[in-house]
C-alpha positions, 0 to 999 in steps of 0.5 A: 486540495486534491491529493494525488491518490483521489484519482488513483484506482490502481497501485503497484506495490513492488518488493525490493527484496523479490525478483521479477519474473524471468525475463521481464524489466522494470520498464515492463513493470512501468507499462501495465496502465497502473496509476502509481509505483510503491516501492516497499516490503516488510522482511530482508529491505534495505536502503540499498534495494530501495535504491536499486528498484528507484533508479530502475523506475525512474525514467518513466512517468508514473508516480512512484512512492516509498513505502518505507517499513523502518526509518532505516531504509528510508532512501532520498532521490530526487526520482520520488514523488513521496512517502508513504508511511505506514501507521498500523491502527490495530498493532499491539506494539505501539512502535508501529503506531507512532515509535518508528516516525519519531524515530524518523523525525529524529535522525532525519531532516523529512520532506514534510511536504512529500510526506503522508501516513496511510492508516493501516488495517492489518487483518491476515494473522499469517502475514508478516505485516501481522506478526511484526506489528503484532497486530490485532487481527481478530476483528470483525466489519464493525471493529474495521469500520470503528478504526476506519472512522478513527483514522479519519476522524480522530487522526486526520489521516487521508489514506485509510488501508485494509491490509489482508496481505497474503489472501483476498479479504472479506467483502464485507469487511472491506465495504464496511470501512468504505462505508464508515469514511466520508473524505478519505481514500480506501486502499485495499490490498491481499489476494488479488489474483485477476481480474474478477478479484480486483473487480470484487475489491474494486467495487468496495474500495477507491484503490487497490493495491497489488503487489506479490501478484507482480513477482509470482506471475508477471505484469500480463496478469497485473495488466488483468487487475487493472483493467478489472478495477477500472471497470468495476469504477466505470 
């Protein structure tokens, strides 16, 4: 069975917590050629915003995905394709492994069927994603490849993420977890500026992910992105 993210180069992560670039639109946002919407954040989300950013988005025929960040914001509209849902491999803070989804599973009824888990590799200390899950950053290509592997291997997942949120990541790094999955889907995001940066990650991992590139400098440069990692897949 094909799942929806084997064909995607690109994902646009938007932030319900940030505004848009003066004078731009949610209908802008959904024009930049990317190949899916994860609407998601780590500080300041609330269902309410979650809402607000679906709802602007949902005309538009792009996959759009809820990346939540704690059972509490977790929003039903019938506008999602899915869930996304972060597992943090390397979090010192096991909440952040499998606490926050037995939460979920608890107090809600899931839609098993639109949900999957993406295996997070978080690696930039400074990043709230880190500080949050208490991550365990201090790793090198060998360690990322060994939770690459895990992730497949050990816990089934079909989504595998190298995280660097806030900076672009290490090449090597990055190619090393590409080289350890054989089925899995390699997400890469952080940093990722322009075109020559998601050319780079383009050519090391399946997606790229961009997300604070959206709310500092507007969709004409994530339509750079785009068309970057789609010619480093060419």
């Amino acid at each position: 069975m094909i799942a929806p993210w084997d064909d995607w180069d690109h994902v646009l992560k938007v932030d319900p917590d940030k505004s848009l670039v003066d004078g731009e639109t949610f209908d802008d946002v959904m024009e930049t050629g990317t190949d899916a919407i994860e609407v998601g954040g780590t500080l300041d989300v609330t269902a309410e915003k979650m809402e607000r950013v679906i709802d602007a988005c949902r005309e538009h025929d792009v996959p759009l995905y809820q990346e939540p960040s704690n059972p509490a914001v977790v929003v039903e509209n019938d506008a999602l394709d899915g869930y996304l849902v972060p597992v943090v491999m390397n979090a010192g803070d096991p909440f952040w492994i499998t606490g926050a989804h037995k939460e979920w599973a608890r107090i809600a009824e899931l839609d098993w069927e639109r949900t999957a888990t993406e295996a997070y590799i978080v690696l930039n200390p400074e990043a709230s994603v880190a500080e949050y899950t208490d991550a365990d950053c201090d790793l090198d290509a060998d360690d990322v490849a060994a939770y690459a592997t895990v992730a497949e291997r050990m816990f089934g997942q079909d989504v595998v993420y190298v995280e660097y949120s806030g900076m672009l990541g290490d090449p090597d790094v990055v190619g090393a977890a590409h080289d350890a999955l054989e089925d899995a889907t390699l997400f890469y995001g952080g940093g990722i500026h322009d075109y020559d940066d998601a050319y780079e990650m383009g050519e090391r991992a399946d997606t790229i992910v961009v997300g604070d590139l959206l709310h500092d400098e507007g969709v004409d440069a994530v339509r750079e992105t785009v068309e970057g990692v789609r010619d480093a897949h060419d």
